[in-house]
C-alpha positions as semicolon CSV with decimal commas, in nm:
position;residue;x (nm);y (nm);z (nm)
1;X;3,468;-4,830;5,154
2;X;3,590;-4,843;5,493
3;X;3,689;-4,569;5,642
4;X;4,121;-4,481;5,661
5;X;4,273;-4,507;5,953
6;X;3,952;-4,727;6,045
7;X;3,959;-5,013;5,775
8;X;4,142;-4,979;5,482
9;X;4,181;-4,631;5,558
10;X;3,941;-4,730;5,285
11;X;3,877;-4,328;5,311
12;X;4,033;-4,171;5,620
13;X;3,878;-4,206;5,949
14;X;3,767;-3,783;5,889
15;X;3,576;-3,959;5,611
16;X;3,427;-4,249;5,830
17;X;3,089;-4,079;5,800
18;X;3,053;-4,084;5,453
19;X;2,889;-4,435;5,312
20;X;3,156;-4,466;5,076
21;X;3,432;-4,737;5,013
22;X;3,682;-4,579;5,229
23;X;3,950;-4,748;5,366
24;X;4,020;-4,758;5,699
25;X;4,275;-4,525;5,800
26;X;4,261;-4,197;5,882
27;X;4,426;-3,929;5,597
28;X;4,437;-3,636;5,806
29;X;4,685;-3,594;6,105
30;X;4,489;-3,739;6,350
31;X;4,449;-3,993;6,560
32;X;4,365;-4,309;6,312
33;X;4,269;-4,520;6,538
34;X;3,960;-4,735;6,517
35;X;3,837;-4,980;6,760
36;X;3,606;-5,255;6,623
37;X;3,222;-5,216;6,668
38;X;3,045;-5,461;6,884
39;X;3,357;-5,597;7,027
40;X;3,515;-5,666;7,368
41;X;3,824;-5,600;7,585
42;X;4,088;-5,808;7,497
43;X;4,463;-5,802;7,674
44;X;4,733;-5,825;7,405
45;X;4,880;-6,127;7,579
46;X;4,605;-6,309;7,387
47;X;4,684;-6,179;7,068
48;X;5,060;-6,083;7,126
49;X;5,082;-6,037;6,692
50;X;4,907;-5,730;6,651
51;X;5,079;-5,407;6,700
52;X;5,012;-5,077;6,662
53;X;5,124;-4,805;6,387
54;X;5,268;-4,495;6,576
55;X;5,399;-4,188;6,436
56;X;5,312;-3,869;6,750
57;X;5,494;-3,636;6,451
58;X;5,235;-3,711;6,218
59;X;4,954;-3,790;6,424
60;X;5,035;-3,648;6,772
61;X;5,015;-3,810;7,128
62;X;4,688;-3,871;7,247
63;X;4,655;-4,208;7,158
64;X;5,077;-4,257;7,102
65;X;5,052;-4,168;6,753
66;X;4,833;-4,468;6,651
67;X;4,743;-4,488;6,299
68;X;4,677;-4,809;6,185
69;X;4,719;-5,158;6,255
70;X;4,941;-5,448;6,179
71;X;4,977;-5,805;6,250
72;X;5,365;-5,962;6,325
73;X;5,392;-6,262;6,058
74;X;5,767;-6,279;6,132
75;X;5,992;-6,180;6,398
76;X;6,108;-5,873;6,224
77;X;5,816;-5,867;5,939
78;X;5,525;-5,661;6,002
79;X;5,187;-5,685;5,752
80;X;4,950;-5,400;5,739
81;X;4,749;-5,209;5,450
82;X;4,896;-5,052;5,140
83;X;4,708;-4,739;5,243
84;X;4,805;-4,728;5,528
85;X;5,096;-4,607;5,449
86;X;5,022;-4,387;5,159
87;X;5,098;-4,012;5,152
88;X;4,741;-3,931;5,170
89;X;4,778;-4,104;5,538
90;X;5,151;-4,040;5,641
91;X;5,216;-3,696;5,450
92;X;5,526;-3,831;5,292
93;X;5,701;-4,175;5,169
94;X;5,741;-4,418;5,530
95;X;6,064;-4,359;5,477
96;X;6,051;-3,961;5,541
97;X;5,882;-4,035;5,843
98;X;6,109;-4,003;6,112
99;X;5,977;-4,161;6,400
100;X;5,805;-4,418;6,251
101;X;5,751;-4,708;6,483
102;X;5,552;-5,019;6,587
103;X;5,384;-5,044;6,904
104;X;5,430;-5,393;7,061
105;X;5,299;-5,608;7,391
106;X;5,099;-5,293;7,482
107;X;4,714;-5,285;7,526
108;X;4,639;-4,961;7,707
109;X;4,811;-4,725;7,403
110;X;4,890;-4,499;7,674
111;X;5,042;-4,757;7,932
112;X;5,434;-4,777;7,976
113;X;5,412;-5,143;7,871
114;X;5,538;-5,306;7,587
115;X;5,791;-5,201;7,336
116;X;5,807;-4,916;7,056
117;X;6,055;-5,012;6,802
118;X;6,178;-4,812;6,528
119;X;6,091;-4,913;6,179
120;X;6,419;-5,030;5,917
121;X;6,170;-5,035;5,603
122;X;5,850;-5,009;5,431
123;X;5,804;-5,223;5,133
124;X;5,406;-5,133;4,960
125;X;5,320;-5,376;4,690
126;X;5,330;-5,227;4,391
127;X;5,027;-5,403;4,260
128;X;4,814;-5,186;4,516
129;X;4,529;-5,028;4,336
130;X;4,369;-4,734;4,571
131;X;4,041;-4,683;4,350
132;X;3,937;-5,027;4,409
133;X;4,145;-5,141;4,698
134;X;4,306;-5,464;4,554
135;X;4,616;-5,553;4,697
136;X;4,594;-5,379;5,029
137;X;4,895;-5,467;5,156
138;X;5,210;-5,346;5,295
139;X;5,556;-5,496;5,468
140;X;5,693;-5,330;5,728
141;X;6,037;-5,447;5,855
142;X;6,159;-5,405;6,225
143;X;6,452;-5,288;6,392
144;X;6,443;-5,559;6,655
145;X;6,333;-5,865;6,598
146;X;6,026;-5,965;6,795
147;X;5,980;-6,299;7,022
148;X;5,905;-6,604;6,837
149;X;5,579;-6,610;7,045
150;X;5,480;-6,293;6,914
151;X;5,427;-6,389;6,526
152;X;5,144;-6,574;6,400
153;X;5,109;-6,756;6,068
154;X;4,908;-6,730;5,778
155;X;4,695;-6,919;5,583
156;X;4,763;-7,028;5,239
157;X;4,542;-7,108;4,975
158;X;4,324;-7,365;5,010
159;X;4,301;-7,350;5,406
160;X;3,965;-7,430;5,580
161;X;4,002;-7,134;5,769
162;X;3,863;-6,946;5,447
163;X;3,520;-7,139;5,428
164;X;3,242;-6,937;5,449
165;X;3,057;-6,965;5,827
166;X;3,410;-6,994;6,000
167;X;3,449;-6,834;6,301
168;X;3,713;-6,539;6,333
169;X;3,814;-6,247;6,536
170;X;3,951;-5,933;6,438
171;X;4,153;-5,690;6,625
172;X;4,204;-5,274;6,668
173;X;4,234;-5,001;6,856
174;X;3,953;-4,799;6,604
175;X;3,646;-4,677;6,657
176;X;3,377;-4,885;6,827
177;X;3,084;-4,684;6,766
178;X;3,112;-4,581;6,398
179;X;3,066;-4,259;6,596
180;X;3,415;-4,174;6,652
181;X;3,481;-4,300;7,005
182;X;3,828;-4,450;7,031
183;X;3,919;-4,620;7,248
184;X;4,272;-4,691;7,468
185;X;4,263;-5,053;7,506
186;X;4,309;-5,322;7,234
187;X;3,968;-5,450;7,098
188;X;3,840;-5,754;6,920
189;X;3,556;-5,831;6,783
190;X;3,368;-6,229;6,658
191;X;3,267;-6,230;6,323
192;X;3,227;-6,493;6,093
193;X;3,364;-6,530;5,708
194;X;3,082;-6,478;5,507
195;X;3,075;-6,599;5,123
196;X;3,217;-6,419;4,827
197;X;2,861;-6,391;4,664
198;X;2,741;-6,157;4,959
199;X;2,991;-5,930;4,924
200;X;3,024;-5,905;4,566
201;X;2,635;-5,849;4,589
202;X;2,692;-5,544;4,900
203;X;2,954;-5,396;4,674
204;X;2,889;-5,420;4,304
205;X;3,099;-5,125;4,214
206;X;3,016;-4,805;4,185
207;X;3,019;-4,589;4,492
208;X;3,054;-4,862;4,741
209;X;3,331;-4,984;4,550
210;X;3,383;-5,336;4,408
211;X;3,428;-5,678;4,570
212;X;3,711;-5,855;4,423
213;X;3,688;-6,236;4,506
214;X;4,040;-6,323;4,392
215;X;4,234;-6,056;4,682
216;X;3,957;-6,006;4,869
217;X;3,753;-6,184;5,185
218;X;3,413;-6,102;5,347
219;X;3,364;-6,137;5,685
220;X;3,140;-5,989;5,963
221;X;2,781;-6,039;6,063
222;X;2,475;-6,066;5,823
223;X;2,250;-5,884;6,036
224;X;2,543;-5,616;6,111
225;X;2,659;-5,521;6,453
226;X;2,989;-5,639;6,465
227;X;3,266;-5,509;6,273
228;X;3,590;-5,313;6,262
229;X;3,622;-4,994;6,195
230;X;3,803;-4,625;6,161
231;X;4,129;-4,647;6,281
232;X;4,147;-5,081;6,271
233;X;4,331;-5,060;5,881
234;X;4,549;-5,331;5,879
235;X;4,451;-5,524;6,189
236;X;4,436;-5,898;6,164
237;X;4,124;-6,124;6,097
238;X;4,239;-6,467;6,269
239;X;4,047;-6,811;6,252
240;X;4,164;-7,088;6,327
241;X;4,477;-6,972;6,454
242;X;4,583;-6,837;6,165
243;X;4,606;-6,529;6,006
244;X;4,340;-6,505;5,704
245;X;4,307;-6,128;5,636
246;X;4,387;-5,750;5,694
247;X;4,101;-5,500;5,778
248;X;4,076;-5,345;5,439
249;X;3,774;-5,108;5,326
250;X;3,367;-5,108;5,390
251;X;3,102;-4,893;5,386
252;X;3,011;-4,785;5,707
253;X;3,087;-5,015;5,996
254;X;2,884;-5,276;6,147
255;X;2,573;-5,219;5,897
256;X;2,355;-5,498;5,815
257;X;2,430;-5,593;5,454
258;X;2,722;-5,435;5,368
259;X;2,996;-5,663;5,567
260;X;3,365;-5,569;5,614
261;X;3,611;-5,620;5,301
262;X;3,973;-5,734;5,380
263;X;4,309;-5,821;5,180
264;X;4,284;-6,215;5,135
265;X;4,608;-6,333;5,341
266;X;4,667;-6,627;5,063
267;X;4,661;-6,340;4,802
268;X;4,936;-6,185;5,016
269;X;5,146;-6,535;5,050
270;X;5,133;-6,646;4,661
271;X;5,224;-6,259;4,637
272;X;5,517;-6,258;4,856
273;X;5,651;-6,614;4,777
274;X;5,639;-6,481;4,363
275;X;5,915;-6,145;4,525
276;X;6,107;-6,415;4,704
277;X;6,156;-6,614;4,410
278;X;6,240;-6,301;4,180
279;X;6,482;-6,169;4,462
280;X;6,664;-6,507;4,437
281;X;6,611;-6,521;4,018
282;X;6,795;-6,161;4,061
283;X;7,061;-6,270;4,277
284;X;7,173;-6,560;4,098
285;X;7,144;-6,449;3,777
């Protein structure tokens, strides 16, 4: 799987190495960040939705604590992967970690730009599964609410943003080698969505874990080159202008046939409309 603190912290980016599923964050106290293989330079003016996980406590300061990903879907709601945020990554519940925060309007992780804000909450869905990576998601709720300009939305079931061939980008801060290089600056990378039979064929189960159609999408190259990576967990996969998934788990980054895994963004909306609707069941009842 991909590698944590690089994908899905799919195994943490001190795993990154290893061809298994990992996901793609990094588990140790160190700097998770990832930047996505065969990408470019991008400003975060052009994507102003995806932040950056910080925590210098837990991770230190040479890259301003950057751990993961995540991608602004509201103006104080934050998405990002479950695993992101699990012990095995943060050394504690989110909420034990003190100075958790999201990096916003910043490119250069070590510029002055931008925001940090402090994070209220941490909500993990409890339907998360780490052995095989469904439900890789996670909500984290701001402080401060961010510019309206600053959110992007996501696509629901059914969108033709999810047909196989569509253009996308993805976006991180990981490693852009595979190799461990991390970069400062904010990274993207064009891939395409690629069908649900050619993943479920990369990733059978077994070591290189199991494509799961349902909460899953595939997306990258077929020949390889361009993917994300350590350190890019819970970065956003946008076509179309919308938000259609969250870097999740892989093995190995940019390899030709085994393409990068992430959470399917209309699992996460029928998901999050169902704890809406149970929230107001709860409240009126």
């Amino acid at each position: 799987m991909r590698r944590p603190f690089a994908r899905a912290l799919a195994r943490p980016l001190v795993m990154a190495a290893v061809a298994t599923a990992v996901p793609l964050a990094t588990a140790a106290p160190a700097a998770a960040d990832s930047v996505v293989v065969g990408g470019f330079p991008v400003d975060v003016s052009d994507s102003p939705w995806t932040v950056a996980l910080s925590s210098r406590d837990r991770f230190g300061g040479t890259r301003a604590g950057q751990f993961c990903v995540g991608v602004a879907v509201g103006r104080t709601t934050v998405l990002t992967a479950a695993h992101c945020l699990s012990e095995g990554v943060l050394g504690s519940a989110p909420e034990q970690v003190r100075d958790f925060k999201v990096i916003t309007g910043r490119s250069d992780l070590l510029s002055g730009s931008g925001h940090e804000i402090p994070v209220r909450g941490a909500w993990v869905n409890p339907d998360y599964d780490e052995d095989s990576n469904s439900g890789d998601f996670a909500v984290v709720s701001l402080s401060q609410a961010l510019p309206a300009s600053a959110v992007i939305g996501m696509a629901g079931p059914g969108d033709p943003a999810y047909v196989p061939g569509t253009p996308a980008l993805v976006y991180g801060w990981g490693d852009v080698t595979g190799a461990g290089d991390y970069p400062r600056g904010l990274r993207a990378a064009r891939v395409h969505v690629l069908p649900d039979a050619l993943c479920s064929q990369a990733y059978p189960g077994g070591g290189d874990g199991r494509y799961m159609a349902g909460s899953m999408l595939c997306a990258g190259e077929r020949t390889g080159g361009r993917d994300a990576c350590q350190g890019d967990s819970g970065g956003p996969l946008v076509a179309q202008g919308k938000l259609i998934g969250l870097v999740s788990w892989g093995n190995g980054c940019g390899r030709a046939g085994s393409p990068g895994v992430y959470t399917r963004v209309s699992e996460i909306v029928r998901a999050m409309g169902s704890r809406a609707g149970a929230q107001e069941s709860a409240a009126g009842g």
